[in-house]
N, C-alpha and C positions, 0 to 999 in steps of 0.2 A: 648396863642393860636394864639392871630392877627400874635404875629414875629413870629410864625413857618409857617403861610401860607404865608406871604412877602417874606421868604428867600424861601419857595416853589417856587411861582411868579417868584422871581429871576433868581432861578438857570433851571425854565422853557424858560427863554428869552434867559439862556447862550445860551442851549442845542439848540434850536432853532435858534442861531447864527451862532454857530459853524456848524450845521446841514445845514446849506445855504451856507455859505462858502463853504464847501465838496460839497455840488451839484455843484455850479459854477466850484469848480475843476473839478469836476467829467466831469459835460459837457464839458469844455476845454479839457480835454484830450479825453475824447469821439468824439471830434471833427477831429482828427485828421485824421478818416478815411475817411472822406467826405469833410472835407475844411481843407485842408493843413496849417501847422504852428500852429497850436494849440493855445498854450500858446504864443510860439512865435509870432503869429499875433497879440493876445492881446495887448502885449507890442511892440508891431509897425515893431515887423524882419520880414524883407520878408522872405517865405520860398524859400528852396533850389530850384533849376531850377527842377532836376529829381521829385518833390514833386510838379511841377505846371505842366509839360509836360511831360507825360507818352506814351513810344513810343515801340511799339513790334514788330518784337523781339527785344529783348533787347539788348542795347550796347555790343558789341566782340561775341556777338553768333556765333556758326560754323556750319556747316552742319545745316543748316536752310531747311527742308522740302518744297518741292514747295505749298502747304497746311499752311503755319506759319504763316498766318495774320496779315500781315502789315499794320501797324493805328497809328496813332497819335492821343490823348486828351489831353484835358486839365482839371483838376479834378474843376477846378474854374479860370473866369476869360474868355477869349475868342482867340484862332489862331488868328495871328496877317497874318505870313506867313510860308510853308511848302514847302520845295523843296528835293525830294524822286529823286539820280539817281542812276542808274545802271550799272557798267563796267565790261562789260563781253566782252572776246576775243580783247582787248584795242580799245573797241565800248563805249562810255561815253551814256548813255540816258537819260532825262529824265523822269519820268514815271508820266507819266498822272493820274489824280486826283483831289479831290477837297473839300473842306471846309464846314460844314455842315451850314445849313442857320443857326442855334445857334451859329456858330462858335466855337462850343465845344470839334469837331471832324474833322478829312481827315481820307479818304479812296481811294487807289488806283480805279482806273476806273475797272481794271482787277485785281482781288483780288490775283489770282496766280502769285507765284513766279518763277523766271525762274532759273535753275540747272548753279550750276558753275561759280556764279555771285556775286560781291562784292556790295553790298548796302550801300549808307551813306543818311542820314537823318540830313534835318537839318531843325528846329523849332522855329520859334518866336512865343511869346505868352505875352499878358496881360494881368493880375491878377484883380482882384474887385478892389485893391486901387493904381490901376495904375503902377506897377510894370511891368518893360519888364524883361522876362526870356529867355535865349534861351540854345538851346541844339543841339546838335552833335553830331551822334551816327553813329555807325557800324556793319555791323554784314555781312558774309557770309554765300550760301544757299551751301545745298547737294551737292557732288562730286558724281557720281560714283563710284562703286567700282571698283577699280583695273583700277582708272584711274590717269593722273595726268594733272593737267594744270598748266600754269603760267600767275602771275597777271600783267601785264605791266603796267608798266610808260614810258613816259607820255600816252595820251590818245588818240587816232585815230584824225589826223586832225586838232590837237593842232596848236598854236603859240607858242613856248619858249623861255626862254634867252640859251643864249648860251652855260650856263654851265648844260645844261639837260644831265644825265646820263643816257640813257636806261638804264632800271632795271627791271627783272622777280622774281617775288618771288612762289616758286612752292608752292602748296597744300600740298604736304607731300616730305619728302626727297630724293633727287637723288642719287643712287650710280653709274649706268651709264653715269658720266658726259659726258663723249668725244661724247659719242652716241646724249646725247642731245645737248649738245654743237654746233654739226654738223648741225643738226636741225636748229638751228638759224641763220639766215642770215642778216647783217644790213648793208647796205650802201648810200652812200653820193653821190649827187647833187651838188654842184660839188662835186669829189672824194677827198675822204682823205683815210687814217690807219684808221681802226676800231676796238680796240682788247678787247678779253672778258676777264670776270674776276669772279672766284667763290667767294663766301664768305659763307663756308662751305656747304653742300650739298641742300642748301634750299632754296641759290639764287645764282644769274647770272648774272652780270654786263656790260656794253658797255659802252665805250669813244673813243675817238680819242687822242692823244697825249696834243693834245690843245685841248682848249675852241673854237668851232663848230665856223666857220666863219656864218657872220649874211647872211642871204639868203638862206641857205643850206637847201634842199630836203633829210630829210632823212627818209628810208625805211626801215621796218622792218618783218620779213618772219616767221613763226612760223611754221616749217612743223614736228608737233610732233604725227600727227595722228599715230600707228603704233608702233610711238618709245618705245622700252622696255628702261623706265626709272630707275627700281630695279627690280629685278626681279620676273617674272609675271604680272608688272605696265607698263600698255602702254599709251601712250597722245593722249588727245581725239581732242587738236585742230589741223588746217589746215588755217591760216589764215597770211592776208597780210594788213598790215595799214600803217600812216607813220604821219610824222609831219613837221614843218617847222621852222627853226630858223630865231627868231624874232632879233631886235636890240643888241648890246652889253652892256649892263652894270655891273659895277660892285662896289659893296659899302666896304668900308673900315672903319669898327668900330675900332677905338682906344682906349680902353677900360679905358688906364691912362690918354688919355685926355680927356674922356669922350664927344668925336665929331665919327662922320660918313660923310667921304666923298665919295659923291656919283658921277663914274666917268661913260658919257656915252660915246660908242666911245672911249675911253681915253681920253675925255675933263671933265673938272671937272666941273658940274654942280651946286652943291649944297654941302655945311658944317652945319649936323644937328646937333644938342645938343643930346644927348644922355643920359640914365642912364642903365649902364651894374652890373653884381652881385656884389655883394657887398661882400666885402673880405673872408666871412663863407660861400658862395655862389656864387663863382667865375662864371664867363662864360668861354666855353670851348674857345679856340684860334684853329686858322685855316679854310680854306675856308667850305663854308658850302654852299646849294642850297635849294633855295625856293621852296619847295616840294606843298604846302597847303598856299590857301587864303583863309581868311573867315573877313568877314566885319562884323561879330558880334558870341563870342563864349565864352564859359566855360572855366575858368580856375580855375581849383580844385586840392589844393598843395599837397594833400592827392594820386594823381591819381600815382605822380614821387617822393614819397617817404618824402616829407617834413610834419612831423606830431610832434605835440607837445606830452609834457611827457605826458597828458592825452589823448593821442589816435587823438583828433581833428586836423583837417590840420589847416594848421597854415593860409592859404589861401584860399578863395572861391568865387571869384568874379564872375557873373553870366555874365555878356554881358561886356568882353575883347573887345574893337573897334580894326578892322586893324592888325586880328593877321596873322603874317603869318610863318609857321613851318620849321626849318631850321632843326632839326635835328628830330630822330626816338624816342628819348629821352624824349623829352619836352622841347625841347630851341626853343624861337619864337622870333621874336622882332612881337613888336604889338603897337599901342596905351594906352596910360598911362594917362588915369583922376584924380585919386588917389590921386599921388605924388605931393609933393607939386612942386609949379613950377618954384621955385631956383636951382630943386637938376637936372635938366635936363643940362650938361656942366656943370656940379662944382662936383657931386659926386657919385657913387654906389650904390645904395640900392635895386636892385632886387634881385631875387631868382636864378639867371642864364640868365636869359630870355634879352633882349636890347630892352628899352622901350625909344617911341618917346613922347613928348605934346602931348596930345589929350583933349577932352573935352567926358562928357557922351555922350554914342548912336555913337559917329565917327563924326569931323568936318571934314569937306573936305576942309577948309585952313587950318588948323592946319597938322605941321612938319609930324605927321602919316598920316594925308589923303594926305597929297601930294602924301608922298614917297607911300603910295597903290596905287594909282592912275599913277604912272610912274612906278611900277612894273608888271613882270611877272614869271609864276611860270617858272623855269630854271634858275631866275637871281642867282649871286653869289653874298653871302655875308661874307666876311670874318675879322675875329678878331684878331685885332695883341693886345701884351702886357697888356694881362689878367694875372694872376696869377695864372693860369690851365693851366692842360694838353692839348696837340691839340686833338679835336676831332677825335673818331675811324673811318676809311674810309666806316665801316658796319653801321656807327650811319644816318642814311636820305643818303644823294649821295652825301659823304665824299670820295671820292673815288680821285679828284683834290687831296688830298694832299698826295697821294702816289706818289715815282717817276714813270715813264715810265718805268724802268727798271721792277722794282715788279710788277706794275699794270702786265705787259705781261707776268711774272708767272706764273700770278693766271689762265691759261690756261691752261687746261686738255687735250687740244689735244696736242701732239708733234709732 
């Protein structure tokens, strides 16, 4: 009778083990709706950025409601920094706002959104064990109906390099090209050629033959109120802005010698080490233009297709220092902490992308903060002897490596 109550005993301490166990699981996974990372937190992985900084509406949204309710949180952890602008009518703002004394929350000062405007968010945040996460997000509000606008680049009042492509990208598609085309007017301080260029019905290109002399006033006319853009689609803007062309530089990645010579002026300033894609992941060849700065951003290999046979990206790095976007794609060159710091001038190993030294967070001596820090969005960077194709002239403002001859083609008026 004593050994049938012992192995009772017993198999009561399993049951009761086992039973504890399952609740610890149970609350880890329970956990996952209130402090992000779960399981993963346990065992020491930061969670993903979108899983510490939750930002509404949410990334690529369209027709966003002037009512959508634009916020920033943090589910755990505290806003570090949040900067909300606005480009509407190529007007750059930005929008007023502010951090909640928890630091848990921003909310715009003026909760409404305004119609026919492009919003980017961009969010730092630190977690309970110290963890910086940041995010960059986008999303556009309501159009009218039966109306159409175009988004422009660069942005009212700019500085750029030289190689800045005016570029409209419409809300929905033009079949009246010539009509709108006419509408647009861009000219030069001093004067040069300025000719346009579709790339199929849903944008609208400008360059000059060359790369913009440094000094130059240029102006840009947007008189689409009225325009029947397809039919029954009229354009709702009426607006004039301009920019100004900043110094000349231009960088020259070598991809097989794994250097970047950086020429301002045509003098050559600087020979940086570089690491471009690595043979199963070439970088595209051909000029390309600094569209996007950002001094701290997400890179998630899953967003441009790099995912392994189990579905997961194969890449997730939360805070890229110094990246800056050359193509519509996902080619950047950025700072590079990661990599070990031999393969910088001796070998390959990115995903596409031309990565400088860097250290975590962005050093500002190191080869990436320099080269941020003597850039601007307009500079050209271009790639010779990659083992890729040259980049499409539709991929960011690829539009340099068309001749002159096609560029003025792509002209719907005659």
């Amino acid at each position: 009778m004593r050994h049938v109550q012992r192995r009772a005993r017993r198999a009561g301490a399993v049951l009761a083990a086992v039973m504890t166990w399952a609740a610890l699981l149970a609350g880890a996974a329970g956990c996952t709706g209130d402090r992000p990372g779960g399981l993963d937190r346990m065992l020491g992985k930061p969670p993903a950025p979108e899983e510490v900084v939750r930002v509404t509406p949410e990334d690529g949204a369209k027709g966003v409601r002037p009512d959508g309710g634009l916020g920033v949180r943090v589910t755990r952890g505290r806003l570090e920094s949040v900067k909300v602008v606005r480009s509407q009518d190529a007007q750059e703002t930005r929008v007023p706002g502010r951090i909640s004394a928890d630091g848990r929350s921003w909310r715009p000062d003026d909760g409404r959104l305004a119609l026919a405007a492009r919003y980017t968010v961009d969010a730092v945040a630190v977690d309970d064990d110290g963890h910086r996460s940041a995010r960059h997000t986008t999303f556009t509000t309501y159009v009218p109906e039966e109306r159409f606008i175009g988004y422009v680049t660069p942005e009212n009042r700019a500085t750029v390099g030289t190689g800045m492509i005016v570029s409209l990208e419409f809300n929905r598609e033009i079949e009246h090209r010539a009509a709108v085309e006419r509408a647009v007017e861009v000219t030069a301080d001093p004067p040069v050629e300025i000719r346009p260029h579709w790339f199929g019905g849903g944008r609208l290109d400008f360059r000059p033959e060359d790369y913009w002399r440094p000094g130059t006033e240029v102006t840009v006319a947007l008189r689409f109120r009225d325009v029947e853009g397809a039919p029954g689609v009229y354009g709702l803007q009426d607006k004039t802005f301009s920019f100004t062309v900043g110094r000349h530089q231009v960088s020259v990645v070598d991809a097989a010698r794994h250097t970047m010579k950086v020429r301002r002026e045509g003098e050559l300033i600087a020979t940086v080490p570089v690491t471009a894609g690595a043979p199963k992941t070439t970088t595209y060849n051909g000029k390309m233009v600094v569209t996007e700065m950002l001094e701290l951003t997400r890179m998630n290999g899953a967003t441009v297709g790099f995912r392994k046979k189990n579905g997961k990206s194969e890449y997730d790095i939360p805070d890229v220092p110094h990246a800056m976007r050359l193509t519509a794609s996902g080619t950047f060159l950025h700072g590079n902490y990661w990599a070990e710091p031999q393969v910088f001038g001796r070998t390959n190993v990115s995903h596409g992308c031309v990565g400088l030294r860097d250290v975590k967070g962005g050093g500002p001596d190191t080869p990436a903060g320099w080269f941020f820090d003597r850039s601007l969005v307009g500079d050209v960077v271009e790639v010779v002897r990659s083992k890729d194709k040259q980049v499409a002239p539709d991929n960011g403002l690829g539009g340099w490596n068309m001749t002159w001859e096609d560029w003025t083609r792509g002209s719907a008026v005659e």
